[in-house]
PATOR-280575 format. One record per residue (C-alpha): residue number from 0; y, x, z. Coordinates in steps of 0.25 Angstrom, whole numbers, plus 2048, in hexadecimal, padded with zeros to 3 digits. Example, Ala and Ser with C-alpha at 12.3 -4.5 7.8 and 13.67 -1.06 7.14 Angstrom:
SESE   num    py    px    pz
SESE     0   7EE   831   81F
SESE     1   7FC   837   81D
This chain:
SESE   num    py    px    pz
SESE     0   DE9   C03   380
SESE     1   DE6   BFF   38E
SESE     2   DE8   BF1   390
SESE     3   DE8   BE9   39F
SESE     4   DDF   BDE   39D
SESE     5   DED   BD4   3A2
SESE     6   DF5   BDA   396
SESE     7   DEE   BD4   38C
SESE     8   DF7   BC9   38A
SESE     9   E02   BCC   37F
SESE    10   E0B   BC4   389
SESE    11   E0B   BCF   393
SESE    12   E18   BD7   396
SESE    13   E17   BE3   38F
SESE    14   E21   BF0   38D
SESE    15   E2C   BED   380
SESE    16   E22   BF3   376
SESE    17   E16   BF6   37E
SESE    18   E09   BEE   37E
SESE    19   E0C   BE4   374
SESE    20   E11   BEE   36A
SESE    21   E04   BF6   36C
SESE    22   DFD   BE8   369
SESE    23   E05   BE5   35E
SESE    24   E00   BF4   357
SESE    25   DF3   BF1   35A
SESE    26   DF3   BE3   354
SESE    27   DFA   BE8   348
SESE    28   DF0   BF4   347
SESE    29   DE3   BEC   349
SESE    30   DE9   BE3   33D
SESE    31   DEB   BEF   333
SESE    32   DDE   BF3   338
SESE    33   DD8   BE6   334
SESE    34   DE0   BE4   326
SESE    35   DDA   BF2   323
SESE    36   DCB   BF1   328
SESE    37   DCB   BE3   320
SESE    38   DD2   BEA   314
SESE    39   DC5   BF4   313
SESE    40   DBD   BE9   313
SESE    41   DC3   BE4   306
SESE    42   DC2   BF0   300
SESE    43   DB3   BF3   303
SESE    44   DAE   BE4   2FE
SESE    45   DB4   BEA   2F0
């Protein structure tokens, strides 16, 4: 995703279910990730 360096800002006016939605799947993505990755950790210390 190509982002302009001015739209970083959640406060920037967006489409009705654009950019922020796209953020919002990728937050929520990343946090899966994260649960998963430190799950495996858990595992491998056994």
């Amino acid at each position: 995703m190509i982002r302009e360096p001015g739209n970083l800002l959640p406060s920037q006016t967006v489409l009705p279910g654009g950019t922020d939605r796209w953020q919002e799947i990728s937050y929520d993505a990343f946090f899966c990730v994260s649960i998963y990755l430190s799950s495996l950790h858990m595992y491998a210390d056994r």
